[in-house]
C-alpha distance (Angstrom), angle and dihedral (degrees) to the residues before:
residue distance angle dihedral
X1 . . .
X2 4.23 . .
X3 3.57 85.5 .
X4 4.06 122.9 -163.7
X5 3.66 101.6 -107.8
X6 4.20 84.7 65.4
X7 3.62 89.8 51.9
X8 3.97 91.4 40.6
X9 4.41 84.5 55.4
X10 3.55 98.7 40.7
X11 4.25 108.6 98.8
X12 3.45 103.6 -145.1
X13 4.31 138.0 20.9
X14 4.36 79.8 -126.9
X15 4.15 80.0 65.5
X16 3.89 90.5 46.1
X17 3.67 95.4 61.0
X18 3.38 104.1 37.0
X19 4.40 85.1 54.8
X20 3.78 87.6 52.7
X21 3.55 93.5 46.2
X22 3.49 89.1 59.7
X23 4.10 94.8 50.5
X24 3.50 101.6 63.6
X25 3.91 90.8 157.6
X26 3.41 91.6 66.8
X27 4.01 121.7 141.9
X28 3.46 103.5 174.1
X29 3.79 139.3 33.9
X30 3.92 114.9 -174.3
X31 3.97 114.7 -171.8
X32 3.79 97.3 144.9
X33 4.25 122.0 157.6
X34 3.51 96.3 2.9
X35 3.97 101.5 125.6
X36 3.87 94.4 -113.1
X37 3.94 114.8 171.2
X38 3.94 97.0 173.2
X39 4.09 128.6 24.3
X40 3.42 112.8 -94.5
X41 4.13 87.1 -173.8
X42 3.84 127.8 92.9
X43 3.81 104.4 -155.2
X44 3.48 93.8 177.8
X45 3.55 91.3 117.2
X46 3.50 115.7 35.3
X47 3.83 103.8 88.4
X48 3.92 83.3 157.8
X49 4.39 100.4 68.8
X50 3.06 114.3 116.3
X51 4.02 100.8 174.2
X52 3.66 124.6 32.8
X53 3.61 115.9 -175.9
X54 3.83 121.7 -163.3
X55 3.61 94.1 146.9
X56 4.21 112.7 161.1
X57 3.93 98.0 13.1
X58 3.86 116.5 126.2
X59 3.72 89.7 -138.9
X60 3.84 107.8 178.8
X61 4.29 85.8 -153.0
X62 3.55 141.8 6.3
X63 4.10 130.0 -98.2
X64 3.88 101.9 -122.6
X65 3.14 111.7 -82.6
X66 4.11 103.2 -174.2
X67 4.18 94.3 92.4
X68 3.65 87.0 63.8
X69 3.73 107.5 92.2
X70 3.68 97.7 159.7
X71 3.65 96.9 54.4
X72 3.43 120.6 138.4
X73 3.82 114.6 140.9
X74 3.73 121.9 55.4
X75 3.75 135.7 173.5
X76 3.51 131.9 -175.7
X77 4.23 149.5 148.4
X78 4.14 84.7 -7.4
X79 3.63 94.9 -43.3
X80 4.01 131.2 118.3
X81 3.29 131.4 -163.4
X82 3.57 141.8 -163.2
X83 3.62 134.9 177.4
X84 3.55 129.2 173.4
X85 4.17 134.5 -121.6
X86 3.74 93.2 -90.1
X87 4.16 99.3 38.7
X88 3.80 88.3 -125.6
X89 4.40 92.6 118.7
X90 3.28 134.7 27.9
X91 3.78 126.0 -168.1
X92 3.91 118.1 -156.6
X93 3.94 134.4 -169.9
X94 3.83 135.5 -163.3
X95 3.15 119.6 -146.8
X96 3.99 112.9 -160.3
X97 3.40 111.6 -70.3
X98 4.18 136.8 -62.8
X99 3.44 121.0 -141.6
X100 3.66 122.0 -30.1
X101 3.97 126.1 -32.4
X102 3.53 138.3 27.3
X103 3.57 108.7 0.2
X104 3.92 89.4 -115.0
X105 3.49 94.6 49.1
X106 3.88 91.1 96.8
X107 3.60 95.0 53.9
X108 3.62 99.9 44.4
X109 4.22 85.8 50.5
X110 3.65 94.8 53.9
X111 3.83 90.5 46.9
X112 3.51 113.0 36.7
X113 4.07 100.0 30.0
X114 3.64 103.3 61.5
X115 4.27 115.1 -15.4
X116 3.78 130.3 65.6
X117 3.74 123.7 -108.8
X118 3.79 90.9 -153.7
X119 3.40 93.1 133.3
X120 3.98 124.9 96.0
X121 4.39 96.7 -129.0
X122 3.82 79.6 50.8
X123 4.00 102.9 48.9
X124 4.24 88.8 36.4
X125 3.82 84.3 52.8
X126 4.25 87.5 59.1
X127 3.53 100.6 40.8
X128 3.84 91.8 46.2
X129 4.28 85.6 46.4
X130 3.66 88.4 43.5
X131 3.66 100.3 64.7
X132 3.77 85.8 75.4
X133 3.67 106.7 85.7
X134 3.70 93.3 -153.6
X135 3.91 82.1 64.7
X136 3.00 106.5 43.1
X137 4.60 83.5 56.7
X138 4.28 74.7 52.3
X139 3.79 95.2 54.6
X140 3.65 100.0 41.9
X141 3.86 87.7 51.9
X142 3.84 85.8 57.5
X143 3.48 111.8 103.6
X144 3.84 118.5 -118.0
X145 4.65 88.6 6.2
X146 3.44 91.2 117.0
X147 3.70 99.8 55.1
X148 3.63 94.1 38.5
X149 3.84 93.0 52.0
X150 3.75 86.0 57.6
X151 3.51 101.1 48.7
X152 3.97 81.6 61.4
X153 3.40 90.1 58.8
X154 3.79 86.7 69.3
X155 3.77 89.6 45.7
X156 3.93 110.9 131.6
X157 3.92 84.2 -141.5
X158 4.19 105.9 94.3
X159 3.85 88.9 -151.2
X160 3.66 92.0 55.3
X161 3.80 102.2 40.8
X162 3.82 86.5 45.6
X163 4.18 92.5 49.1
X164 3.72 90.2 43.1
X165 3.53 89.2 58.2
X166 3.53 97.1 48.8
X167 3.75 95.2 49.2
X168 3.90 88.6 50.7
X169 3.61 91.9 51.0
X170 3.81 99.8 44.6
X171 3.97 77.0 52.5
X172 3.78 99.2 56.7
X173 3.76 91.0 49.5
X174 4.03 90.3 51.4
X175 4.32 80.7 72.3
X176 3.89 142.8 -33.5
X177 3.41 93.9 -99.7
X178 3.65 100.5 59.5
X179 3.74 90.6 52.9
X180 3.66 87.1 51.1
X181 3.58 92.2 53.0
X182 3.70 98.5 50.4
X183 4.26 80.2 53.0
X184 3.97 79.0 63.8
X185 3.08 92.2 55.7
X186 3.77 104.0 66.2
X187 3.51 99.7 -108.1
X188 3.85 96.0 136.9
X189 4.12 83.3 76.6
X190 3.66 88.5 48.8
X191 3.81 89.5 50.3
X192 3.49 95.0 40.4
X193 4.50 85.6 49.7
X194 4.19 90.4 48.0
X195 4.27 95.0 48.6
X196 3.67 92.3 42.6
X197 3.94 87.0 44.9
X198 4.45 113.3 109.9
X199 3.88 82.2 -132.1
X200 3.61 112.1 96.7
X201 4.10 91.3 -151.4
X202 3.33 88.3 61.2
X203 3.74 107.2 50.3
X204 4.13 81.5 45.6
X205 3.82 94.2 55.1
X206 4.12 89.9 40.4
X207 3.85 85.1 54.8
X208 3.74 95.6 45.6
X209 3.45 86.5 46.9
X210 3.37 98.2 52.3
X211 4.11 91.0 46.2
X212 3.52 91.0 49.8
X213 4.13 94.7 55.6
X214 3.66 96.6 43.1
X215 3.86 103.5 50.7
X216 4.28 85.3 45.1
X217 3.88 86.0 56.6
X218 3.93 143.7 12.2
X219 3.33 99.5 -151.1
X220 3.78 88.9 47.7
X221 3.28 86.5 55.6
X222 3.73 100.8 43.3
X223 4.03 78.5 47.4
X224 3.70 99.8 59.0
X225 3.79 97.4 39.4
X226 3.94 101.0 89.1
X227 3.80 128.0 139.1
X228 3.63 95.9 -92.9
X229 4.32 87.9 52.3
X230 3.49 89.2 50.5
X231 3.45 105.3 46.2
X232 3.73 92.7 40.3
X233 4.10 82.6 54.2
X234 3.80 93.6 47.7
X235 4.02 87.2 50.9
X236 3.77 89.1 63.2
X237 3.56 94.6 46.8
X238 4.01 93.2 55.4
X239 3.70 89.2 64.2
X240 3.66 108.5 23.7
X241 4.60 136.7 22.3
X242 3.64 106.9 -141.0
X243 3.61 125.7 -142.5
X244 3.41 98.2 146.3
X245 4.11 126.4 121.6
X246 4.21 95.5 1.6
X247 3.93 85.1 -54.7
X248 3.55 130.7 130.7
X249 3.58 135.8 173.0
X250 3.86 118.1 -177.5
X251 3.20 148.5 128.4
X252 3.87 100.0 -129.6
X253 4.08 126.9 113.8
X254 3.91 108.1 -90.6
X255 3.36 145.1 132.4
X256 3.84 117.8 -80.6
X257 3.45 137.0 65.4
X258 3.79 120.4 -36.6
X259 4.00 134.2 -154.9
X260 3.63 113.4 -163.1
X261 3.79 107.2 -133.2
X262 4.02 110.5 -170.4
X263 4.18 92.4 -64.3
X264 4.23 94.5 -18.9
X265 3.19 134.8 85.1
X266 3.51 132.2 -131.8
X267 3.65 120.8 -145.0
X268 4.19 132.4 -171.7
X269 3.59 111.7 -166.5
X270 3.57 130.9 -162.6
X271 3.89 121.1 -162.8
């Protein structure tokens, strides 16, 4: 482990990165209470960390945290995370509370304010604080969230785009006008990007996505549904019928909402 004390004798944060540079089989960083504002830590290198443990530090913005393949533990403001090998669950733990606020309020600064959650321990860590409506009313709040979440959705990580997705949607159910704010935010081209995509994650998340926005708000929906949605939509149905994830796209008499599409219908279901 990079333990404290060798960051605590080490003169300068110049020294810092060129040591870690030069450790590229490191698993585990550990720089935990030590009143950090800024990373002093170039991770550009260590593809092989698995835990990284900043735990305590007002940091005003993240290291990045992209190079670091193998990451599964994460700490940071009073917040743990865990993810598993496969990125399919994520645990996390708060730890009394940091500064003034909600006791997420640290967590959500550092993230959404100035770094990049682009990476999947990050994203797994939303969606999993996200199913808590009073959190998702907390994230929304968050200056710049919104925007950021999307910009995940374009991720070329699967975990993330598929987390960002989920987080977004769990938002637009929290109230109308969070789903029409994400529609402000351009994420009809980020829909239309993940159900054109050749990965099959992708075009399910876009079409969860897309379900999740327009049964939280009619004039989201009446928002998203342009030519290019629907034709996109209709290209999917040629070759496949969904019924994956709560999403359906047919062109079959049910209840729901309906798109007329020259003489089909377009349908977004929600189970």
């Amino acid at each position: 482990m990079y333990t404290n004390s060798m960051y605590n004798t080490c003169s300068t944060p110049k020294t810092h990165t060129v040591a870690l540079k030069n450790c590229s089989g490191l698993h585990e960083i550990s720089l935990e209470n030590n009143k950090l504002t800024t990373p002093i830590i170039d991770l550009s290198g260590l593809s092989q960390l698995r835990a990284l443990h900043l735990f305590g530090n007002p940091l005003q913005f993240l290291p990045e945290l992209t190079p670091c393949t193998q990451l599964r533990h994460l700490s940071l403001a009073n917040v743990r995370i865990t993810a598993d090998v496969s990125y399919s669950q994520w645990q996390v733990e708060v730890v009394g509370q940091m500064g003034r606020g909600h006791k997420l309020s640290a967590l959500f600064a550092l993230i959404f304010r100035r770094s990049s959650a682009q990476h999947p321990v990050l994203a797994g860590a939303l969606g999993r604080l996200a199913e808590d409506p009073a959190t998702c009313d907390l994230i929304w709040k968050e200056e710049g969230a919104i925007q950021q979440l999307v910009l995940m959705t374009m991720s070329e990580h699967s975990v993330v785009v598929q987390q960002a997705c989920k987080t977004l949607g769990h938002l637009a159910k929290h109230t109308p006008a969070i789903a029409d704010e994400i529609v402000d935010c351009d994420v009809l081209s980020a829909c239309l990007t993940l159900i054109t995509s050749t990965r099959y994650t992708h075009q399910i998340a876009g079409l969860q996505l897309i379900a999740d926005l327009s049964f939280a708000s009619e004039s989201a929906a009446v928002r998203l549904m342009t030519a290019d949605l629907l034709l996109a939509m209709q290209v999917l149905h040629v070759g496949y019928t969904w019924g994956i994830c709560g999403v359906y796209v047919g062109w079959v008499g049910c209840g729901g909402l309906e798109y007329s599409c020259g003489c089909n219908i377009v349908r977004v279901l929600h189970t």
